[in-house]
N, C-alpha and C positions, 0 to 999 in steps of 0.2 A: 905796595901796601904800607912799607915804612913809611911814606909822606901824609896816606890817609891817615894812620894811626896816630901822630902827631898833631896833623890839622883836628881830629876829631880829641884827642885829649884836649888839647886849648880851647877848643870853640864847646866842647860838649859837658866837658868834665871836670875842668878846671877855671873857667870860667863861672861865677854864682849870678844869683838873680841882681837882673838891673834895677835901677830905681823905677824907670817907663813901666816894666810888666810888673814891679808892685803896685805902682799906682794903678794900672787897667783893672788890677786886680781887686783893688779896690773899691773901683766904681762898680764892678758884677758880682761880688761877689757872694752877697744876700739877696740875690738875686737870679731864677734860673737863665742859666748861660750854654753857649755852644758856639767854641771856637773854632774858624776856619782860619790857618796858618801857612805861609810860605816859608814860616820858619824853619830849621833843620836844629837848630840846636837845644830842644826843649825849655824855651824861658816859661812860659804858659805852666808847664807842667811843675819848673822849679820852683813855683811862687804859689801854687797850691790847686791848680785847676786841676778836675781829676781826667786823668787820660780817657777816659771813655765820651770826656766833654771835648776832646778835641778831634780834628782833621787835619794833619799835616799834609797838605798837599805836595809839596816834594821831598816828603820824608821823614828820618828821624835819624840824626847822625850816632844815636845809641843803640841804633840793631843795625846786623847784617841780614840780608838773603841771598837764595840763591843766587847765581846770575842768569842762567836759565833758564831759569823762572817754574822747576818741575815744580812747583808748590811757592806754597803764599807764606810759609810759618817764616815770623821773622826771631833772630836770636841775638839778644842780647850781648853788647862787646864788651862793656866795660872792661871785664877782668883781661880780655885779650888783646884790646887798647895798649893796658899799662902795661903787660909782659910785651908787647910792641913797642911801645917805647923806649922801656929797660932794657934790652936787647938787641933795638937799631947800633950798626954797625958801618958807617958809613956808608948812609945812606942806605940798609939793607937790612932786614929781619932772617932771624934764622927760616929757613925754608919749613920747618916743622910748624913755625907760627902761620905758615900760610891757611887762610880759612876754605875748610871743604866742605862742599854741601853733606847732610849725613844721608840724604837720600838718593843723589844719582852721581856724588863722587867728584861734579864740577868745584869751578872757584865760587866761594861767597864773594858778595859784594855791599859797597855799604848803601843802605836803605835812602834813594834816594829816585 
């Protein structure tokens, strides 16, 4: 999990909007629109499209879910991203940061 939390802080959270998805954004944006994305790291969303306008077809590196999939709700990392980061220890997070589903007690996983 310390290597997700990492890759998803850089690509998700600290990375800002590109010049590309201001300009797409540009061109729909007085305009009704409806994104379908391979994306993962929310560019679409950080440039101003609202998420009910999009489809991330393989995900969103900004929620977990379950891994067993007893349910659909996905949750929000961010805050448990950066206490992941701050805390990695070579190569390893304290074991309390590990993500548990709140419904059947498995590992979360990231939304993908």
């Amino acid at each position: 999990m310390a290597y997700w939390a990492r890759y998803i802080q850089l690509n998700r959270y600290d990375t800002g909007t590109t010049q590309l998805y201001l300009d797409l954004y540009e061109l729909v944006k007085n305009n009704k629109h409806f994104v379908i994305s391979t994306n993962v790291e929310s560019q679409f969303e950080k440039v101003g499209v609202a998420s009910s306008s999009i489809f991330e077809i393989q995900g969103n590196y900004g929620y977990l879910q379950c891994e067993k999939g007893c349910h659909d709700t996905l949750y929000d990392n961010e805050e448990l991203v950066k206490k992941m980061v701050e805390q990695t220890v070579n190569c390893k997070i304290p074991t309390n940061l590990v993500p548990k589903s709140p419904v059947c007690g498995e590992s979360m996983d990231v939304n993908l």
